[in-house]
C-alpha positions as CSV (number, residue, x, y, z in Angstrom):
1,X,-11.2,2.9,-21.7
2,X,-7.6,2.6,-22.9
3,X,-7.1,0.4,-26.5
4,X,-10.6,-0.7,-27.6
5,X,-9.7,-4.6,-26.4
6,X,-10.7,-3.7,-22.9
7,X,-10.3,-6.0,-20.7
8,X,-7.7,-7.6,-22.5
9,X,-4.2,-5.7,-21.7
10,X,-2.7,-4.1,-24.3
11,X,0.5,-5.5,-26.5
12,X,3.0,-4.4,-24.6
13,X,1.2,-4.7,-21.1
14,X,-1.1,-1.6,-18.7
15,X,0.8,1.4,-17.6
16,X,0.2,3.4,-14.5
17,X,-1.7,6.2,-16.5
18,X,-3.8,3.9,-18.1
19,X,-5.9,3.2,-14.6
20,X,-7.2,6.3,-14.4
21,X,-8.8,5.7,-17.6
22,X,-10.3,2.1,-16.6
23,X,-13.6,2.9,-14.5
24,X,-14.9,0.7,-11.4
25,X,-17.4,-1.3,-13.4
26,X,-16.3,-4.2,-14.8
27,X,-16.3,-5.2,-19.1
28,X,-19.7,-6.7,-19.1
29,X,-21.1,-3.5,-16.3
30,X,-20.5,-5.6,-13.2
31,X,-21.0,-2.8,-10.7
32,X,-18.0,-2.2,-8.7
33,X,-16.2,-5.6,-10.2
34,X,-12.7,-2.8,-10.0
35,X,-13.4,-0.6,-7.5
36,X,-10.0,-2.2,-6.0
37,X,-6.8,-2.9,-8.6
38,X,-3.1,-2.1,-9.0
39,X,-0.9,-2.4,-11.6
40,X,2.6,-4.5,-10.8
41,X,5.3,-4.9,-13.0
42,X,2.6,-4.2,-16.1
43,X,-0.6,-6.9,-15.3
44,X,-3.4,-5.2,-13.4
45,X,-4.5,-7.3,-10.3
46,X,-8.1,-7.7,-9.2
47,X,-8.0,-7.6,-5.1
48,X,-9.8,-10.2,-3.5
49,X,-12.6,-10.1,-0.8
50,X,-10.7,-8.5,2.4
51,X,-10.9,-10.4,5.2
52,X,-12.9,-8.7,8.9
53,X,-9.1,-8.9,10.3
54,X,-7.3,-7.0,7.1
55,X,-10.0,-4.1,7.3
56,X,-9.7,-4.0,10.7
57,X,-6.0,-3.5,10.9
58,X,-6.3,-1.4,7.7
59,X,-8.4,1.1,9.5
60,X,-7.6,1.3,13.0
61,X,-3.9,1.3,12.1
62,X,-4.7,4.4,9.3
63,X,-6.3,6.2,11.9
64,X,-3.7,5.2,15.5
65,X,-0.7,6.6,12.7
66,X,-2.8,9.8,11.7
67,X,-3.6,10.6,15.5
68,X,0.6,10.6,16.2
69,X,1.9,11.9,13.1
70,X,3.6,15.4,13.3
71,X,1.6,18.1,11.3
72,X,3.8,17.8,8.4
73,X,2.3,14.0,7.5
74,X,-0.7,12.1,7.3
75,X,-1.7,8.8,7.2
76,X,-3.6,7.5,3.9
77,X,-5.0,4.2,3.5
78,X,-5.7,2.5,-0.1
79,X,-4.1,5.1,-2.6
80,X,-2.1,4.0,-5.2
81,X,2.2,5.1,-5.8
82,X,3.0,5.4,-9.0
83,X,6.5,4.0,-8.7
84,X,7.3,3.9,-12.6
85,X,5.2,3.6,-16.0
86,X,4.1,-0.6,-15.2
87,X,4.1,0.0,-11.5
88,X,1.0,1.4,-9.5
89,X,0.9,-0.6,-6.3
90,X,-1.8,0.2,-3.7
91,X,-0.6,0.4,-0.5
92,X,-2.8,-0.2,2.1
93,X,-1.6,2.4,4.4
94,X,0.9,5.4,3.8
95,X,2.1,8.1,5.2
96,X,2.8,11.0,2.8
97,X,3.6,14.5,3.4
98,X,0.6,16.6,4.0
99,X,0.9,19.0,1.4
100,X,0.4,15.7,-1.1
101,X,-2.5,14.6,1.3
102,X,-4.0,18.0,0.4
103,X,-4.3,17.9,-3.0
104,X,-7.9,16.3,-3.1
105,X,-7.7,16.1,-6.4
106,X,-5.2,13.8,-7.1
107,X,-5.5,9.2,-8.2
108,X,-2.4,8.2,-7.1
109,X,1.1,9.8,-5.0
110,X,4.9,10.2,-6.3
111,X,7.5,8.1,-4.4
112,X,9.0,11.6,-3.4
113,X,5.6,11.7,-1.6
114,X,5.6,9.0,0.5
115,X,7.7,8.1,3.6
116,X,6.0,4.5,4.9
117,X,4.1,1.9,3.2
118,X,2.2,-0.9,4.9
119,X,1.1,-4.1,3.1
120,X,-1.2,-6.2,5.3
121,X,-0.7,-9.6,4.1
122,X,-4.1,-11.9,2.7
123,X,-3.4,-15.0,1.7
124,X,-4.4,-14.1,-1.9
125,X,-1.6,-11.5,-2.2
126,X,1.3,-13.3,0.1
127,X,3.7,-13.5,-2.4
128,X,3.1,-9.5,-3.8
129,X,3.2,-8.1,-0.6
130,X,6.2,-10.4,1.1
131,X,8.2,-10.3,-2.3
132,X,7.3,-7.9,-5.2
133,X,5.8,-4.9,-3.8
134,X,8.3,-4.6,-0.9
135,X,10.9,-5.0,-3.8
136,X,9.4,-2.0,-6.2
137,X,8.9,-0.1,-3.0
138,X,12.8,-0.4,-2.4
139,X,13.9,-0.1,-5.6
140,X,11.5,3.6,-6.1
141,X,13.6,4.8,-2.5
142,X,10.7,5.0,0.0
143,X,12.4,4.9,2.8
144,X,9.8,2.6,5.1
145,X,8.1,-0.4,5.2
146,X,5.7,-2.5,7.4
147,X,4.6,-5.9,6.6
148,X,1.2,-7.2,8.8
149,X,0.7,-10.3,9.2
150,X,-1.9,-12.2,10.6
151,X,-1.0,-14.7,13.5
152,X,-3.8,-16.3,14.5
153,X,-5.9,-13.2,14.8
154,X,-3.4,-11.0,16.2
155,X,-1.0,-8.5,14.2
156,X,2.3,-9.0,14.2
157,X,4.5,-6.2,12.2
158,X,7.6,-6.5,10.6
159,X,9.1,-3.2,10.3
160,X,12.0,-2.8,7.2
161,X,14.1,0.5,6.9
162,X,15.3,1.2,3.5
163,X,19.6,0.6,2.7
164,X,20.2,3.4,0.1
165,X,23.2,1.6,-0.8
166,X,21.8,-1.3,-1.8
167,X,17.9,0.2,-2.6
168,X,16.6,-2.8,-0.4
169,X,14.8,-3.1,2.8
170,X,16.4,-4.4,6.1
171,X,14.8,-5.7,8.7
172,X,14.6,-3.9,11.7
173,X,12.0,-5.2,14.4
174,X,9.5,-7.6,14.9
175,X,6.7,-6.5,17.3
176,X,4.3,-9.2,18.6
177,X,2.4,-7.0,21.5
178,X,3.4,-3.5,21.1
179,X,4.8,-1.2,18.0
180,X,7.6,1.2,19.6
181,X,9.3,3.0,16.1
182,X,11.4,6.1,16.1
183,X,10.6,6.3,12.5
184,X,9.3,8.0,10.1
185,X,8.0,9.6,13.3
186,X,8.0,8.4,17.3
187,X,4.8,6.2,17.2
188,X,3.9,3.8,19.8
189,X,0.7,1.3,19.1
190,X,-0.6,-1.2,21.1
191,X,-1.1,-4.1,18.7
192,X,-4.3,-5.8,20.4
193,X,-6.1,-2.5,20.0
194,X,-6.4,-2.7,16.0
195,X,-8.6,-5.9,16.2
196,X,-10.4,-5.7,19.2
């Protein structure tokens, strides 16, 4: 365990190296109590219960993107970017360039790594994943992102392309029914499909 205060963070906050020190048992051995935590901008954040609908999406979506993905990528779901020493979101889906997605050794991918992130919204992480993780994201120069959100049990997805100029996202589409991209790669997902 990092500093000997554990779980308190440290003076000058957690860094991204520090979480592969901090096991999945909680302080007191609460089995699994952080089997699921990031790091943004220095404070480690417990994720909540998921919801049938996030895991869902989370899953089917992982797995429609690894089926169309050119040979060159792969689709990850839950591993965590380190985007800078206080910053070690976890995305839950990527795609990352297979020869990253082969090293089965590795905690955590590089920005370099990673091509699309997708954040399906819960409403105990709306504000991190509509405002702050979308803006570290940016600012680290992954080139995609997808939002999920849930509207009234079906998945709408809003898709942002990265303006190097600025290191923000634009928006670029909202699909309601169907998901038509040209990239990172040509995919084409029937929306219904990853609840039903």
């Amino acid at each position: 365990m990092p500093g000997t205060n554990w779980p308190y963070p440290p003076p000058n906050g957690w860094t991204a190296a520090d979480l592969d020190q901090i096991g999945g048992d909680g302080p007191c051995g609460e089995l699994d109590a952080l089997q699921h935590i990031e790091l943004v901008d220095g404070e480690l954040i417990v994720m909540a219960p998921r919801t049938e609908f996030h895991r869902r999406v989370v899953e089917r979506l992982r797995d429609e993107l690894q089926r169309q993905a050119p040979p060159h990528l792969a689709a990850t779901r839950e591993m965590d970017v380190v985007l800078g020493p206080r910053q070690r979101p976890c995305p839950d889906v990527s795609i990352v360039t297979a020869t990253a997605a082969r090293d089965l050794d590795r905690t955590f991918y590089q920005p370099e790594d990673v091509l699309l992130v997708v954040e399906v919204v819960s409403k105990s992480s709306e504000i991190r994943d509509r405002e702050t993780k979308p803006r570290r994201y940016a600012e680290a120069g992954i080139a995609h992102f997808w939002r999920v959100e849930n509207n009234s049990g079906a998945p709408v997805v809003y898709v942002y392309e990265l303006d190097p100029a600025s290191r923000s996202y634009a928006l670029t589409g909202i699909f309601h029914d169907r998901l038509e991209c040209r990239v990172p790669f040509p995919a084409d997902i029937r929306l219904d499909t990853l609840v039903r």
